[in-house]
N, C-alpha and C positions, 0 to 999 in steps of 0.2 A: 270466802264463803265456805268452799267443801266442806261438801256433807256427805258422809259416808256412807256407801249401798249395804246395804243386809242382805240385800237376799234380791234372787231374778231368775223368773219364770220365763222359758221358752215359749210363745205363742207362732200362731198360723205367719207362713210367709218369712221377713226381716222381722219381726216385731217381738221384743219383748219387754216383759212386767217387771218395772223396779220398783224397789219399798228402799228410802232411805233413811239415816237413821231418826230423824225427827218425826217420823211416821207421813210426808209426804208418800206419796203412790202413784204411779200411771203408768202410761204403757208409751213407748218411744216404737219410731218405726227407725231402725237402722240404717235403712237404705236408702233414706232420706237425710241423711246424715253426712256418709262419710260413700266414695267412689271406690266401688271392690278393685282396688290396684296394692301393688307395692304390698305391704302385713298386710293387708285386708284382703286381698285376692282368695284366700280359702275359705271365707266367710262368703262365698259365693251358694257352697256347697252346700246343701242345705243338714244335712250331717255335722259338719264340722261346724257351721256356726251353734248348734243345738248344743255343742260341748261350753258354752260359757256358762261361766263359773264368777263367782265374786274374790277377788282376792281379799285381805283380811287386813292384810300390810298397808294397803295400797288406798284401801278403801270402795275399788271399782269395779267395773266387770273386764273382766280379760280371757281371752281365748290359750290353746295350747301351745302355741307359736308366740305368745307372750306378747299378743296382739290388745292396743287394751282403747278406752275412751274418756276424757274426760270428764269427770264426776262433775263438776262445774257445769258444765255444759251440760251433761243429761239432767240435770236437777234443772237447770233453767229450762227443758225441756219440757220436764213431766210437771213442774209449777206453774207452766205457762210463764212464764219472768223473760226479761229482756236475756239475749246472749251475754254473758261476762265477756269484758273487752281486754283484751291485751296487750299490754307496753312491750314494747322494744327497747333493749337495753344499748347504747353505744360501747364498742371494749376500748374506742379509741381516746 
């Protein structure tokens, strides 16, 4: 699927406003998402999480510490859409 974010508004709290590229829009609550440990433990703060930013390469949102989210998954968020499911690959 990915669809690439444009552009993300910091709002009140975890929460912010993505636009992606098909013109989809809503607002995702973060902290509902993902458990602030591990990369995401600075996104506690409420400072630091305020610094994301859309990377352009990447197509998603990612913090300074190169902390990022799956654009898959936020689009299925902000569309309301089922979760994208994920295979496991065997190397054996």
């Amino acid at each position: 699927m990915l669809k690439d974010i444009t552009t993300v508004r910091v709002l009140a709290d975890h929460r912010l406003h993505l636009r992606f590229e098909d013109g989809i829009e809503g607002e995702i609550d973060v902290a509902k998402l993902i458990d602030f440990r591990g990369v995401f433990a600075p996104l506690q703060n409420r400072a630091y999480f305020a610094q994301v930013r859309v990377n352009p390469e990447t197509g998603t949102i990612e913090w300074p510490n190169e902390a990022d989210l799956d654009p898959d998954v936020l689009y299925a968020v902000v569309a309301n859409q089922p979760l994208p499911t994920f295979q496991t690959v065997s190397l054996a």
